[in-house]
C-alpha positions in Angstrom: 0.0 0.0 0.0 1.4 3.8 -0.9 -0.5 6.6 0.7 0.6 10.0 -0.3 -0.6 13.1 2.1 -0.2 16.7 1.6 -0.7 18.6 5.1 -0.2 22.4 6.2 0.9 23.4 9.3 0.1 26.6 11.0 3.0 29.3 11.4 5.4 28.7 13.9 7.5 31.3 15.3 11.6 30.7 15.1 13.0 28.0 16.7 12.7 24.1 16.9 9.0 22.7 17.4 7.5 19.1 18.2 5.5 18.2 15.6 5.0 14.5 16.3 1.4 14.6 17.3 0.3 16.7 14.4 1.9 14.3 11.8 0.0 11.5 13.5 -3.7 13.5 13.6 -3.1 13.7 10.2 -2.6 10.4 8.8 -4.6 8.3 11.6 -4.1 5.2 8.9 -0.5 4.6 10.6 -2.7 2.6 13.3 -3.6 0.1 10.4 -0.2 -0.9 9.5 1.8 -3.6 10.5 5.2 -2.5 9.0 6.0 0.1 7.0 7.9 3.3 6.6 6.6 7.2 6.8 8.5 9.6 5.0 8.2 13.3 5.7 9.6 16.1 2.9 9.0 19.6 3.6 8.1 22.1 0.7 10.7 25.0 1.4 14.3 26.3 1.5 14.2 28.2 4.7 13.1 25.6 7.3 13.8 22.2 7.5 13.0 18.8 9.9 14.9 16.3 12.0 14.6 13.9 14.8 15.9 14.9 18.6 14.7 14.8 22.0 11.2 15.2 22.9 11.1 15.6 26.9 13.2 18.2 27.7 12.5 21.7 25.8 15.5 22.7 27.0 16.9 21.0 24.0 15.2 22.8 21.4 16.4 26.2 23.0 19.8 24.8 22.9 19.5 23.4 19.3 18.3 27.3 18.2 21.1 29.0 20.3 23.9 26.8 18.8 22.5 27.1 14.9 22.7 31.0 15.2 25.7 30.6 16.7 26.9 28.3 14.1 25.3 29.8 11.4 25.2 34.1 12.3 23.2 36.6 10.4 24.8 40.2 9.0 27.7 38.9 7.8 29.5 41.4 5.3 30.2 38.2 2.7 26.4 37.1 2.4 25.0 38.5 -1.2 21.8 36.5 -0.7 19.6 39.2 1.7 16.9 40.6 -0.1 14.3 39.4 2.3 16.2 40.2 5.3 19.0 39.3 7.4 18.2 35.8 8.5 17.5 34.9 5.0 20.7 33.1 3.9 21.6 31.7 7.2 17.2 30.4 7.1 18.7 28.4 3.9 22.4 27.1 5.6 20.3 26.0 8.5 17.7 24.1 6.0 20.6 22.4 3.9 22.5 21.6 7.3 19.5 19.5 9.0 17.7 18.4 5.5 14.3 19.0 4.0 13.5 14.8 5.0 13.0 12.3 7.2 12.0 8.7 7.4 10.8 6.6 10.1 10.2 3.1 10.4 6.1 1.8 11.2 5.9 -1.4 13.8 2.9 -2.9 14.9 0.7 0.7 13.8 3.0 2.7 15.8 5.8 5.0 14.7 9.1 3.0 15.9 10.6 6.0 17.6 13.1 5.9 20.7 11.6 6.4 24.1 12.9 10.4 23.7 12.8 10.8 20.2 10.1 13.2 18.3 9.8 14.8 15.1 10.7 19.0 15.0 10.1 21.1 12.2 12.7 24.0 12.4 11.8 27.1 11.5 14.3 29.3 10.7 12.6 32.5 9.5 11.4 34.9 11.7 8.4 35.1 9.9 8.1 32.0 7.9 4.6 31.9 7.4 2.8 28.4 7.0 4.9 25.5 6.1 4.0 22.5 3.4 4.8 19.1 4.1 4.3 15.4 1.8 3.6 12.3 3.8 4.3 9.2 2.4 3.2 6.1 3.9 4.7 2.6 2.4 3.6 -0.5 4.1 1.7 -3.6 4.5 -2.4 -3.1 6.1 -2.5 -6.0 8.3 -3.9 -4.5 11.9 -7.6 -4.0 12.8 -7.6 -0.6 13.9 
């Protein structure tokens, strides 16, 4: 079975956000399948997702501090600017930490680690809504 899903989140403000639970609301058919894989691609340059810690949000405040760090805006060498000054460093940050993700499906449950949930990371200021493409390959076996 392929399922393919487009879904919209609202806009988030800058940082690194859980997003596990809205994946999940919106492709409820996960609960039907017995193994299979969900793959998540995000529709833009200037944000991007991973996988990291779900507990503690002291993580995601640490993962935002350390990228800007890493990756500063106003630098004198940065041509690309035009809509502001954490434009370039929005797309560094994407291409760093990747526009995909894939996790595996066990027994109609995603087959995370006990800490581990799925962040979009915005890195605009004011980057507006974000697209994403679920994918769902896998075999239908469980009575939901």
């Amino acid at each position: 079975m392929w399922i393919q899903k487009e879904i919209s989140l609202p806009a988030k403000p800058r940082g690194f956000h859980l997003i596990t639970n809205d994946i999940l609301n919106s492709i409820p058919v996960t609960k039907t399948i017995k193994n299979g894989l969900l793959h998540i691609f995000i529709k833009h340059t200037s944000a991007s997702l991973t996988i990291n810690e779900n507990a503690d949000p002291s993580v995601r405040t640490d993962f935002e501090s350390h990228f800007n760090h890493m990756v500063p805006e106003d630098q004198l060498y940065y041509i690309h600017t035009m809509e502001g000054s954490d434009d370039i460093p929005a797309h560094l940050k994407s291409s760093i930490l990747g526009s995909s993700i894939s996790i595996p499906i066990t027994d109609g449950q995603l087959n995370l680690g006990t800490w581990q949930g799925i962040y979009l990371c915005e890195h605009r200021n004011r980057g507006g809504s974000r697209r994403l493409i679920v994918t769902i390959h896998g075999d239908d076996c469980i009575d939901a």
